[in-house]
Biopython code that builds the backbone (N, CA, C, O; Angstrom):
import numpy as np
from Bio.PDB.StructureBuilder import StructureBuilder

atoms = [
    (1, "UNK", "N", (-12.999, 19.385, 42.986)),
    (1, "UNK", "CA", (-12.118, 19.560, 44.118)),
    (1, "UNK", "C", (-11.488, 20.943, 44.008)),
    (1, "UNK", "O", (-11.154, 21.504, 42.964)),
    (2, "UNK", "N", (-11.392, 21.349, 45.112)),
    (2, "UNK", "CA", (-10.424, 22.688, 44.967)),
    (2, "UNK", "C", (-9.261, 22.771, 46.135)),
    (2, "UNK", "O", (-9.099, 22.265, 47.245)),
    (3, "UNK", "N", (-8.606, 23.597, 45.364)),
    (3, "UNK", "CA", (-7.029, 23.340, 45.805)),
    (3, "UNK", "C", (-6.696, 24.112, 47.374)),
    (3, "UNK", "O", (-6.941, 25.314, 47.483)),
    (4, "UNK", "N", (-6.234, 23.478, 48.334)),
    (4, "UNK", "CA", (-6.041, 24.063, 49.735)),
    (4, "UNK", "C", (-5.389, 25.284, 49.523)),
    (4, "UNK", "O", (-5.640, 26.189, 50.319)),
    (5, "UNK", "N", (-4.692, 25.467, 48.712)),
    (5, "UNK", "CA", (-2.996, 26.576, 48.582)),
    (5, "UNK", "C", (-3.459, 27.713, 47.734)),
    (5, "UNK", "O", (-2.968, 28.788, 48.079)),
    (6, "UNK", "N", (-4.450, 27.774, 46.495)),
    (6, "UNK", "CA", (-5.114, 29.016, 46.675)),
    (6, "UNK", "C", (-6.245, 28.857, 45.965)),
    (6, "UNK", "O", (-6.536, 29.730, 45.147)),
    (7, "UNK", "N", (-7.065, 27.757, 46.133)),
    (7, "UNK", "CA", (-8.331, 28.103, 46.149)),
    (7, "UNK", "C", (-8.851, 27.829, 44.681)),
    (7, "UNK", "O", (-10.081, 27.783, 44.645)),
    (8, "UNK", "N", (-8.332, 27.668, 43.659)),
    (8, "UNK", "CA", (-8.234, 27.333, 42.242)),
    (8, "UNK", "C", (-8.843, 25.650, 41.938)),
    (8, "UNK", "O", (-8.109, 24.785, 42.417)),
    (9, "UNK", "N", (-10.030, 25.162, 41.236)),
    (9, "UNK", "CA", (-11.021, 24.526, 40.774)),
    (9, "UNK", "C", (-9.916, 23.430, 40.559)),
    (9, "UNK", "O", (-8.968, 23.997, 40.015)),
    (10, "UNK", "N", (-9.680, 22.311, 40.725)),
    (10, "UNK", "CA", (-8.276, 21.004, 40.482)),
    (10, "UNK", "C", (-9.821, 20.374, 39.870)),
    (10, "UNK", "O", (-10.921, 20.364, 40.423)),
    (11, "UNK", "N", (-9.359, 19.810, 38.359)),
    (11, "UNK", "CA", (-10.404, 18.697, 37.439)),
    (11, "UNK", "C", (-9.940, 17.783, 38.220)),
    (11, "UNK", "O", (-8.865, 17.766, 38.820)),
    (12, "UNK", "N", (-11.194, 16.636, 38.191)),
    (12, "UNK", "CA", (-10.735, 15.100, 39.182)),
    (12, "UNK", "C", (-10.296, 14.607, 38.402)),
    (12, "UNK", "O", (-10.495, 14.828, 37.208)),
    (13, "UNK", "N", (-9.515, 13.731, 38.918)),
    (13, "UNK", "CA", (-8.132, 13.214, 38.777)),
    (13, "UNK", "C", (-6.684, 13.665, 38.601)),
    (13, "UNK", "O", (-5.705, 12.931, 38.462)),
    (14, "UNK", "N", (-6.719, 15.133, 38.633)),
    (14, "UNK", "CA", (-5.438, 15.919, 38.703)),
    (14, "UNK", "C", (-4.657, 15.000, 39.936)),
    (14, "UNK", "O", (-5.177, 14.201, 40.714)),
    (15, "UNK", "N", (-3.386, 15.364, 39.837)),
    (15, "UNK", "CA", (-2.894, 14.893, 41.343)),
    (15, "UNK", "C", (-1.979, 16.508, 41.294)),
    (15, "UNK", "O", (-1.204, 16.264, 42.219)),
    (16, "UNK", "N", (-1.673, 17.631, 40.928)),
    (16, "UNK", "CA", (-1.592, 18.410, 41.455)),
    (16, "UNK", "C", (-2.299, 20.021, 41.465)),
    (16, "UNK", "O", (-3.439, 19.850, 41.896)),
    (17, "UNK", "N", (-2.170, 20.953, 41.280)),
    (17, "UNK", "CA", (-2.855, 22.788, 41.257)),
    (17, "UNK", "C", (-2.422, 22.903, 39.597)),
    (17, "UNK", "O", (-1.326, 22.488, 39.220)),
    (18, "UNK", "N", (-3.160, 23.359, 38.894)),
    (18, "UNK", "CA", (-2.969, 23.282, 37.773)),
    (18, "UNK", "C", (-2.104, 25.010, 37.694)),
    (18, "UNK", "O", (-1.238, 25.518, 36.982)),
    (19, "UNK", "N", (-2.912, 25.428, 38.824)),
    (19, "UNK", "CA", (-2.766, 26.963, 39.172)),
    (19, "UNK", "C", (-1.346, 27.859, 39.733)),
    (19, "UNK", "O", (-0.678, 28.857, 39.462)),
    (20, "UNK", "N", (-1.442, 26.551, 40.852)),
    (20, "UNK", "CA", (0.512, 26.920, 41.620)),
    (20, "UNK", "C", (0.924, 26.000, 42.215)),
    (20, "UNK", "O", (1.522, 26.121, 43.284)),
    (21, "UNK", "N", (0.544, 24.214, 41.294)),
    (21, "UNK", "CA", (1.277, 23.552, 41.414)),
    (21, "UNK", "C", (1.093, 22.606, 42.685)),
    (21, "UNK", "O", (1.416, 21.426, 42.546)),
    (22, "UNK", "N", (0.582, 23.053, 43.958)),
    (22, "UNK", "CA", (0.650, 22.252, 44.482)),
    (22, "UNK", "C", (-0.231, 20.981, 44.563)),
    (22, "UNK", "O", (-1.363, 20.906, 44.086)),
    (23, "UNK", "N", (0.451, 19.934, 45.258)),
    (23, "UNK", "CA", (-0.050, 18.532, 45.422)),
    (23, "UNK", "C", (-1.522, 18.464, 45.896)),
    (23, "UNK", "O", (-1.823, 19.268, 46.778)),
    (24, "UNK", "N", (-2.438, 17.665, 45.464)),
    (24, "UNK", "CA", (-3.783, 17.687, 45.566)),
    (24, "UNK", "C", (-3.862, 16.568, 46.749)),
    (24, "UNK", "O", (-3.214, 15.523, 46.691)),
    (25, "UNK", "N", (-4.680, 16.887, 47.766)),
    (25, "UNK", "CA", (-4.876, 15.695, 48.509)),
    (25, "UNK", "C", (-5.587, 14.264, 47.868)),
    (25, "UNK", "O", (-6.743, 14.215, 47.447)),
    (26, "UNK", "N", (-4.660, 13.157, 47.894)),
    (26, "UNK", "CA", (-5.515, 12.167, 47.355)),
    (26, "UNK", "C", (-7.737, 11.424, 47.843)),
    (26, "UNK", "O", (-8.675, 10.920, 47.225)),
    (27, "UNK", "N", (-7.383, 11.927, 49.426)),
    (27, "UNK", "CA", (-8.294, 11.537, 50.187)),
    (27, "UNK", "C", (-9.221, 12.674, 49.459)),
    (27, "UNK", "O", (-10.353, 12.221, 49.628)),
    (28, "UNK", "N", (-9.354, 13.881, 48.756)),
    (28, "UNK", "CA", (-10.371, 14.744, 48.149)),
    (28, "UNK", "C", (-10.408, 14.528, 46.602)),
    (28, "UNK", "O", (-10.654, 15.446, 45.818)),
    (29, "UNK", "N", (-10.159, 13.317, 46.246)),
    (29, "UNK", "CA", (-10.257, 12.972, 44.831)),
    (29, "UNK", "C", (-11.362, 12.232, 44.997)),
    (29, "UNK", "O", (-12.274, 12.685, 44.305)),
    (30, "UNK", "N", (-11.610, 11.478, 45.492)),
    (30, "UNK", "CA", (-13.451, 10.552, 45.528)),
    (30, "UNK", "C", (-12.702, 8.986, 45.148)),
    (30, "UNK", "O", (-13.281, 8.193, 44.406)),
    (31, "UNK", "N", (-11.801, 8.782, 45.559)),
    (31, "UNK", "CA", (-11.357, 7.124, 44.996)),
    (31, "UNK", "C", (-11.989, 6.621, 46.024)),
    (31, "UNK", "O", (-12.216, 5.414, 45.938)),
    (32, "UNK", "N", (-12.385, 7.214, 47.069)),
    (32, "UNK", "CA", (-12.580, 6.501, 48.445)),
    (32, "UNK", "C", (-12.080, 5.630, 49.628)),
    (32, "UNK", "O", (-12.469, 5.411, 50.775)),
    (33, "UNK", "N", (-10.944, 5.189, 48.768)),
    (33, "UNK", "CA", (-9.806, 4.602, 49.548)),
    (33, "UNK", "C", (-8.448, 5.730, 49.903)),
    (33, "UNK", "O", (-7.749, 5.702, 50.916)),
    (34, "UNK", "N", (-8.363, 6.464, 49.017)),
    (34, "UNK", "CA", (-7.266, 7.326, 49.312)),
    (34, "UNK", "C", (-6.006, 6.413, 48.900)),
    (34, "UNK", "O", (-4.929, 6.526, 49.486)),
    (35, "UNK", "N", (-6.148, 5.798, 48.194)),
    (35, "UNK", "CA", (-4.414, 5.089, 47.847)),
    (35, "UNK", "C", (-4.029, 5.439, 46.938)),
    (35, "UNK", "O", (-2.854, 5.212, 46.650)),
    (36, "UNK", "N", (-5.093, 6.339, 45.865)),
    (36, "UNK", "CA", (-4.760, 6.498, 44.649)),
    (36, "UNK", "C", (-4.643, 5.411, 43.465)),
    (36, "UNK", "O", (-4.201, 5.857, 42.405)),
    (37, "UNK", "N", (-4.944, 4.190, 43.500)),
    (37, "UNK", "CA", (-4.851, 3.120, 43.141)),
    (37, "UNK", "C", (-5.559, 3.276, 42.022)),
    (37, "UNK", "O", (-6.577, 3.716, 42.557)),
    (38, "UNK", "N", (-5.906, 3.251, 40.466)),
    (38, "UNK", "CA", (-7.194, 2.904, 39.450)),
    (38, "UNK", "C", (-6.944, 2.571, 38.748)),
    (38, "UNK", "O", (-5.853, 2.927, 38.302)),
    (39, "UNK", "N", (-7.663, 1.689, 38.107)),
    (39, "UNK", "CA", (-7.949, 1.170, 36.952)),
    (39, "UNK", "C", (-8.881, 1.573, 35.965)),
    (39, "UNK", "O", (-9.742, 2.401, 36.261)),
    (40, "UNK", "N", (-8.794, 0.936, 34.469)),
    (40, "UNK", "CA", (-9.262, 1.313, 33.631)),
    (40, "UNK", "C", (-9.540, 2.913, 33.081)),
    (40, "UNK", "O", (-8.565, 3.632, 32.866)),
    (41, "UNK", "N", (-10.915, 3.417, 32.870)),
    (41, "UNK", "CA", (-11.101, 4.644, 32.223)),
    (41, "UNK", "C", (-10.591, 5.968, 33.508)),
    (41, "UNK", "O", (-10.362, 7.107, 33.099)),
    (42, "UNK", "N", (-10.490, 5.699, 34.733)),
    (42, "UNK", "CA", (-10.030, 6.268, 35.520)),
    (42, "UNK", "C", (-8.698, 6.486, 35.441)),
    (42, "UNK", "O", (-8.276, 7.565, 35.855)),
    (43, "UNK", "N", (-7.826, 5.560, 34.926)),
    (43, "UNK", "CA", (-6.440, 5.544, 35.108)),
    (43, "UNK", "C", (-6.285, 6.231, 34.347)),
    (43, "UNK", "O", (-5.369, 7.033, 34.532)),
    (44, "UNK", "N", (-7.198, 6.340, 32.862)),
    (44, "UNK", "CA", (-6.751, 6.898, 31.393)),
    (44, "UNK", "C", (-7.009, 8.216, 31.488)),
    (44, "UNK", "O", (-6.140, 8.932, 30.990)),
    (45, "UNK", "N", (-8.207, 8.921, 32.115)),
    (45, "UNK", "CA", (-8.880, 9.850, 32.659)),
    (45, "UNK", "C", (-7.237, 10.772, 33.404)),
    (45, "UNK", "O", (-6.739, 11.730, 32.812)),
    (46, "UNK", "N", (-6.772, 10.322, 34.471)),
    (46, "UNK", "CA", (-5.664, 10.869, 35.337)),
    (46, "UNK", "C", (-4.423, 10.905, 34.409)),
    (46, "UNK", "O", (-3.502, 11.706, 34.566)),
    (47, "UNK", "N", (-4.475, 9.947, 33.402)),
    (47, "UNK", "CA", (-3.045, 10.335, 32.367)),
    (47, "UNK", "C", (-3.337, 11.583, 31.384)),
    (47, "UNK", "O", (-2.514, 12.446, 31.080)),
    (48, "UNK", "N", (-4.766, 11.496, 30.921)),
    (48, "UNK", "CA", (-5.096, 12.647, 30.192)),
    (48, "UNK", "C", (-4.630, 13.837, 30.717)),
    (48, "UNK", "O", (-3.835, 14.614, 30.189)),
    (49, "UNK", "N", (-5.298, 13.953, 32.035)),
    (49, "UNK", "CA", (-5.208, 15.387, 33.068)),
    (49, "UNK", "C", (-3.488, 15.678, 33.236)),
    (49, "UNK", "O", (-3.012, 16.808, 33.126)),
    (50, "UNK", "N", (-2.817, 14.670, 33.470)),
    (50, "UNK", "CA", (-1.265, 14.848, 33.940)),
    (50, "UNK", "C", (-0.497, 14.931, 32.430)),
    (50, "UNK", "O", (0.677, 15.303, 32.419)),
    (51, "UNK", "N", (-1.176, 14.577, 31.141)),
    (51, "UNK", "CA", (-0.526, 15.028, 30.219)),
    (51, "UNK", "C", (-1.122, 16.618, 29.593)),
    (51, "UNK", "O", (-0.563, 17.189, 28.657)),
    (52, "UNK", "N", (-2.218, 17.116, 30.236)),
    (52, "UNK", "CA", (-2.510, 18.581, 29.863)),
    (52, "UNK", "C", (-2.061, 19.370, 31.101)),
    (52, "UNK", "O", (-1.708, 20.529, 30.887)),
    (53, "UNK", "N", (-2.023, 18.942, 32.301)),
    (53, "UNK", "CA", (-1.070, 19.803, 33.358)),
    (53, "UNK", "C", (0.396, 19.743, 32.854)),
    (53, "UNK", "O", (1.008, 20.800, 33.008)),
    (54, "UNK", "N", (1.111, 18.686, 32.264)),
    (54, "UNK", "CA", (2.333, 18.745, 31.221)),
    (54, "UNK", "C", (2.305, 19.838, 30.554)),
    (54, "UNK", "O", (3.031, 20.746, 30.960)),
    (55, "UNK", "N", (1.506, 20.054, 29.408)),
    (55, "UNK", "CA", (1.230, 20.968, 28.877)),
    (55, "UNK", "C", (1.548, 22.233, 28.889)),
    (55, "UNK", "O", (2.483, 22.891, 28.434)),
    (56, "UNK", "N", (0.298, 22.528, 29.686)),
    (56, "UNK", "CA", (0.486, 23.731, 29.909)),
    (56, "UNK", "C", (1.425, 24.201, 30.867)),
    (56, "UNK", "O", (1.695, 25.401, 30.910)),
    (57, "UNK", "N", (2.006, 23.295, 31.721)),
    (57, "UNK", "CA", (3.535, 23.887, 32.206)),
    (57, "UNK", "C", (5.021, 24.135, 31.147)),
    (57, "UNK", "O", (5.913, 24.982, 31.161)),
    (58, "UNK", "N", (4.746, 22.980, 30.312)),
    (58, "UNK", "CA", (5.579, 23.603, 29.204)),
    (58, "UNK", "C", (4.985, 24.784, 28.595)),
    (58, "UNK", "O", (5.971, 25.390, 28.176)),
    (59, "UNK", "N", (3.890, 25.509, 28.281)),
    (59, "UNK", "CA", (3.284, 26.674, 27.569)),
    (59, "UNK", "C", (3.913, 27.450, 28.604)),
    (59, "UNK", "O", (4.781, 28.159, 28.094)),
    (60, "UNK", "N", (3.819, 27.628, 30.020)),
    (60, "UNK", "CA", (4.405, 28.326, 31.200)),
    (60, "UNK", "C", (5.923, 28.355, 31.081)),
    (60, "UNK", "O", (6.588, 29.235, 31.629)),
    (61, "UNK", "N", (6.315, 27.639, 30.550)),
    (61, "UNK", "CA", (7.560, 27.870, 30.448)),
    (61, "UNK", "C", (8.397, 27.982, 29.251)),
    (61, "UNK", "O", (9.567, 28.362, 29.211)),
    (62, "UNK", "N", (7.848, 27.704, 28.536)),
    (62, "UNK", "CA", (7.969, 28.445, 27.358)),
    (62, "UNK", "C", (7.915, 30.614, 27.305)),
    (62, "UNK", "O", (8.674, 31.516, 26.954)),
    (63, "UNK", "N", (6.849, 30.512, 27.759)),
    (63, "UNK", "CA", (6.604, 31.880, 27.652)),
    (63, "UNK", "C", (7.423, 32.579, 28.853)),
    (63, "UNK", "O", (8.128, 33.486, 28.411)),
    (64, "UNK", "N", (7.526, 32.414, 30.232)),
    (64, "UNK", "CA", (8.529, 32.678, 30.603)),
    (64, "UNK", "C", (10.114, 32.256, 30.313)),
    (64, "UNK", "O", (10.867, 33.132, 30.740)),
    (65, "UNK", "N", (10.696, 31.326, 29.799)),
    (65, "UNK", "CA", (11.945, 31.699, 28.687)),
    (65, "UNK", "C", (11.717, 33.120, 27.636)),
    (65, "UNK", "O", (12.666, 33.903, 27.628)),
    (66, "UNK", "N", (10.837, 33.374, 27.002)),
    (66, "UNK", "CA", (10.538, 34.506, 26.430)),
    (66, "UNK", "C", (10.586, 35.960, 26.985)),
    (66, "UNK", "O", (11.035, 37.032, 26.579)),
    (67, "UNK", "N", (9.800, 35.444, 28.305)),
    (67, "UNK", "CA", (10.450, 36.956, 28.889)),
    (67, "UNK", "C", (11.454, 37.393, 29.514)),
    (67, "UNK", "O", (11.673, 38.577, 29.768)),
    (68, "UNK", "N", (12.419, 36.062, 29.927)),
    (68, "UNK", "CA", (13.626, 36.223, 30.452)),
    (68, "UNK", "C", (14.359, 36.775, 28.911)),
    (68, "UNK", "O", (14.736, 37.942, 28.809)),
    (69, "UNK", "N", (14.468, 36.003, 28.014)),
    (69, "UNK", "CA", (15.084, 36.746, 27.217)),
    (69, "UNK", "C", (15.098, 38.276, 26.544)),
    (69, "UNK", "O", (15.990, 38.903, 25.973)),
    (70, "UNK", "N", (13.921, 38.547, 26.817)),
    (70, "UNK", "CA", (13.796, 39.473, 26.080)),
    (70, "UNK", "C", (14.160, 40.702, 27.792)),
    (70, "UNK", "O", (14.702, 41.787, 27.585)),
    (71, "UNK", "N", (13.860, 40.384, 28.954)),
    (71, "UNK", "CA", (14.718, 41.178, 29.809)),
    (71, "UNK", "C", (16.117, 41.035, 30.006)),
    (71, "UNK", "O", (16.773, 41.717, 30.794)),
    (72, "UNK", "N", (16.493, 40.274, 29.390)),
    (72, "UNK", "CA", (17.956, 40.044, 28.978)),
    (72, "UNK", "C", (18.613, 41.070, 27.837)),
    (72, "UNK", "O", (19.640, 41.740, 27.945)),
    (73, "UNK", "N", (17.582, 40.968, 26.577)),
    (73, "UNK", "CA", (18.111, 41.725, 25.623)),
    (73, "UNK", "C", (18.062, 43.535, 26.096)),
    (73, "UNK", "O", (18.808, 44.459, 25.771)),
    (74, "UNK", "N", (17.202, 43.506, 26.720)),
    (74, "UNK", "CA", (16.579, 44.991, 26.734)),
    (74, "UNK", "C", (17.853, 45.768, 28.538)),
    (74, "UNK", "O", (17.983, 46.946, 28.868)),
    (75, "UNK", "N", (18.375, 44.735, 29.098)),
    (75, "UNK", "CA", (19.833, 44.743, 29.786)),
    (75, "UNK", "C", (20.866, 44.986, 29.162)),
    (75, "UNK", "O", (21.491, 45.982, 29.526)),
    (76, "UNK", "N", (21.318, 44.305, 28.203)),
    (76, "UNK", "CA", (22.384, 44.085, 27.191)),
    (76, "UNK", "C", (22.099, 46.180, 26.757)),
    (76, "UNK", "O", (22.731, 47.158, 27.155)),
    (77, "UNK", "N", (21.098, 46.086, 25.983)),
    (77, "UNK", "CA", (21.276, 46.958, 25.482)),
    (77, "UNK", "C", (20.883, 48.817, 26.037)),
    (77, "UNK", "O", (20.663, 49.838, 25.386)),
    (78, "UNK", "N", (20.948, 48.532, 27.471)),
    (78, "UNK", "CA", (20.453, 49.841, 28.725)),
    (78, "UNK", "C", (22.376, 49.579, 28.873)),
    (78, "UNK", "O", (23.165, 50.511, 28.724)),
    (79, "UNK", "N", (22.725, 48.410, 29.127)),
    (79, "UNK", "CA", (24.265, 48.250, 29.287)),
    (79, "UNK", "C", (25.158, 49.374, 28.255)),
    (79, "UNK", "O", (25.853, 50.330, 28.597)),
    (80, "UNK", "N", (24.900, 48.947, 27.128)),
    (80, "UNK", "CA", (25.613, 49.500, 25.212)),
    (80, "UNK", "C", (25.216, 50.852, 25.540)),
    (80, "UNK", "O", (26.119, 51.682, 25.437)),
    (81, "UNK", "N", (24.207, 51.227, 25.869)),
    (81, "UNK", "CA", (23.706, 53.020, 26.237)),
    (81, "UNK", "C", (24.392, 53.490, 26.997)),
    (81, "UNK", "O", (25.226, 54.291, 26.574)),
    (82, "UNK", "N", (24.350, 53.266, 28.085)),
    (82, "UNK", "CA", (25.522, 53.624, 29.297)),
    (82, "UNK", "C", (26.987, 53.468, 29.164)),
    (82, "UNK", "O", (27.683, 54.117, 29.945)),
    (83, "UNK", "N", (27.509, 52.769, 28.366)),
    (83, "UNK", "CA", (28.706, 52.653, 28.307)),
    (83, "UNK", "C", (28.773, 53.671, 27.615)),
    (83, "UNK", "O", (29.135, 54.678, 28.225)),
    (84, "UNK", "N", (28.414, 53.849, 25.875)),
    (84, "UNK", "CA", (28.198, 54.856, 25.001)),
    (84, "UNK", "C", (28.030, 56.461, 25.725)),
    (84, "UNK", "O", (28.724, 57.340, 25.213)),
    (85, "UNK", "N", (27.439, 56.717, 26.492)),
    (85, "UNK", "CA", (27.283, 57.719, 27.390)),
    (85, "UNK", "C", (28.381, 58.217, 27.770)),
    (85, "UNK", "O", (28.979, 59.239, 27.435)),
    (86, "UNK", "N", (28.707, 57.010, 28.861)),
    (86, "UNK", "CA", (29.736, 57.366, 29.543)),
    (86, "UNK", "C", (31.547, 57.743, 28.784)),
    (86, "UNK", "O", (32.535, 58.240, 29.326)),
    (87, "UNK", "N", (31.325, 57.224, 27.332)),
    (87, "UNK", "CA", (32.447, 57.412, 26.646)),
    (87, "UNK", "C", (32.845, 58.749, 25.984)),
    (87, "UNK", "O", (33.918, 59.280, 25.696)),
    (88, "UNK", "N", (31.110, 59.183, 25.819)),
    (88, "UNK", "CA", (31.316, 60.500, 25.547)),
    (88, "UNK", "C", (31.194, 61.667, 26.291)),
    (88, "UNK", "O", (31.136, 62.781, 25.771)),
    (89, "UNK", "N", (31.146, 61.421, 27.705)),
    (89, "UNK", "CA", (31.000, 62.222, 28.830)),
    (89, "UNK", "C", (32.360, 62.321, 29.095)),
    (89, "UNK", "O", (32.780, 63.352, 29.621)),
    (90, "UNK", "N", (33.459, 60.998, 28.684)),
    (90, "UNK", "CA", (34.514, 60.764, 29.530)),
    (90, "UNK", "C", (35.458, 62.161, 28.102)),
    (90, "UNK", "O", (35.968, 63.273, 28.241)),
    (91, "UNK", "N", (35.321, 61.582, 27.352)),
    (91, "UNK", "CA", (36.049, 62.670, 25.859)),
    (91, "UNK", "C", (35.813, 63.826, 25.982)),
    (91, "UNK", "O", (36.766, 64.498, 25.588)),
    (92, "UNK", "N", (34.643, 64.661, 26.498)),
    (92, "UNK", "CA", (34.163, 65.409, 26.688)),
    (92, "UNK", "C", (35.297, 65.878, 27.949)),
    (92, "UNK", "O", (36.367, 66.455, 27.757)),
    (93, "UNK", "N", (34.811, 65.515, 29.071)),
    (93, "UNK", "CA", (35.591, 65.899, 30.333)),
    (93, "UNK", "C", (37.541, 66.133, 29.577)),
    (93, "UNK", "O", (38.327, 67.067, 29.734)),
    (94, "UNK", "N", (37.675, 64.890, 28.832)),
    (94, "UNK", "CA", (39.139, 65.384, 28.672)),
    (94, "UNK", "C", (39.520, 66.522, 27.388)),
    (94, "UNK", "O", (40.641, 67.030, 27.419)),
    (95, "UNK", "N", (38.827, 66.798, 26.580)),
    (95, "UNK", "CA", (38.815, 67.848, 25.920)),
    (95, "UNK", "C", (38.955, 69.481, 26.765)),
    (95, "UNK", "O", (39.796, 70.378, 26.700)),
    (96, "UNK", "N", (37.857, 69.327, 27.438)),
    (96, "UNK", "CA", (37.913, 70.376, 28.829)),
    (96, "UNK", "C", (39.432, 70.744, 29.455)),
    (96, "UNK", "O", (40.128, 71.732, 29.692)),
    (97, "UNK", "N", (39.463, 69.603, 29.538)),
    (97, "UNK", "CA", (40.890, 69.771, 30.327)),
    (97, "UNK", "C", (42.031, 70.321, 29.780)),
    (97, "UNK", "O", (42.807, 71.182, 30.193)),
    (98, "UNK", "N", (41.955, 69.213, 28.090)),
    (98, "UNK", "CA", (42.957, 69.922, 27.597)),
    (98, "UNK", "C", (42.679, 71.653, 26.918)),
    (98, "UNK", "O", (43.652, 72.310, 26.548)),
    (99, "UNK", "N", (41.542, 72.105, 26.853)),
    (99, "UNK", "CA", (41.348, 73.265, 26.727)),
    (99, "UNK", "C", (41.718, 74.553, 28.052)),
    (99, "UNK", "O", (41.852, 75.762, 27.861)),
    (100, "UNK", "N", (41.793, 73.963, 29.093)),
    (100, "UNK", "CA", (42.277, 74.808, 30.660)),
    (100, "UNK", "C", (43.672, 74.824, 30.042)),
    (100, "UNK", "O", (44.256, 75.828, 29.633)),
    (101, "UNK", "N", (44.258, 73.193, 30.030)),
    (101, "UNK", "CA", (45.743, 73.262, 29.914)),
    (101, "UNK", "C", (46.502, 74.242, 29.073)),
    (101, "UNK", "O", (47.461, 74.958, 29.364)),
    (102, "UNK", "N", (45.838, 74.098, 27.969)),
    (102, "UNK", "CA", (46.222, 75.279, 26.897)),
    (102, "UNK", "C", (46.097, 76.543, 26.983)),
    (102, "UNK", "O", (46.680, 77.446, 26.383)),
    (103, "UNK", "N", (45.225, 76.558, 27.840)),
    (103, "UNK", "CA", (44.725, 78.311, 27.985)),
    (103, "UNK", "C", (45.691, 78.917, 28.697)),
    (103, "UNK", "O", (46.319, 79.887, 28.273)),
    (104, "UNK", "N", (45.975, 78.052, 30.509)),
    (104, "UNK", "CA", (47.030, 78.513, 31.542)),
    (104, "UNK", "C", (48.574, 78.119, 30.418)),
    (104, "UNK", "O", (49.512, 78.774, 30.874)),
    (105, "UNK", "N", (48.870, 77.582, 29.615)),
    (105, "UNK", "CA", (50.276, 77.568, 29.024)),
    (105, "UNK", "C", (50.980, 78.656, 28.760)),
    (105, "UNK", "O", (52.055, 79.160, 29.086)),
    (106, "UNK", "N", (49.099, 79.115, 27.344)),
    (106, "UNK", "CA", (49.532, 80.208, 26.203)),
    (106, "UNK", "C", (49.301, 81.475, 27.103)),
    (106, "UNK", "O", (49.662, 82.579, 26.695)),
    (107, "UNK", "N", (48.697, 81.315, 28.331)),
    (107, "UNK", "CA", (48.411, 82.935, 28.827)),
    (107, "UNK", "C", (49.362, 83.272, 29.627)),
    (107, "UNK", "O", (49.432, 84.376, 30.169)),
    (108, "UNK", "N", (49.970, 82.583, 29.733)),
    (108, "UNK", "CA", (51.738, 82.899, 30.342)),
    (108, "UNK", "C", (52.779, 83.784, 30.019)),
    (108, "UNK", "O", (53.848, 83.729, 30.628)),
]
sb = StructureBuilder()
sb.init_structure("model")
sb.init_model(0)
sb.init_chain("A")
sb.init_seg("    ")
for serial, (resi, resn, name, xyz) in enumerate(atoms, 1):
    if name == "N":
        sb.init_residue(resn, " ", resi, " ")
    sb.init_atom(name, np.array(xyz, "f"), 0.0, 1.0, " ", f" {name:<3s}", serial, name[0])
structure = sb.get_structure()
């Protein structure tokens, strides 16, 4: 069977896109009734498939937690740079100043 939403190979007995998730039409699974109803090695067959579409959505999400964090860390620390920057841009600017101040005092 393949999936209406983009086209990606669904193993029979999936009931959804292994790909992007969406819902598989029951009437394109071959039960022939469309109720979804089975028994025996069929039923065991569709728990297999819905415990490796489990799966690998936890592997999917697993690994995206990973990259949220790590665009988290790599924020945090573009944040610590810029502040750092800006602290010594800001010391800088007031050094300046007090170097004018002193100059117009003593040249008086």
């Amino acid at each position: 069977m393949v999936c209406k939403n983009c086209n990606h190979e669904i193993p029979p007995g999936c009931l959804f896109c292994m790909n992007c998730g969406a819902k598989a039409d029951p009437a394109d699974m071959g039960t022939g009734t469309g109720s979804g109803a089975q028994t025996g090695p069929q039923n065991e067959e569709t728990i297999l498939n819905l415990t490796r579409q489990l799966q690998d959505a936890s592997a999917r999400i697993g690994h995206l937690e990973q990259q949220l964090d790590q665009a988290l860390q790599e924020k945090q620390k573009a944040e610590k740079q810029a502040t750092a920057s800006n602290t010594v841009w800001g010391i800088f600017l007031i050094c300046i100043v007090c170097f004018v101040l002193l100059y117009f005092i003593f040249m008086q």
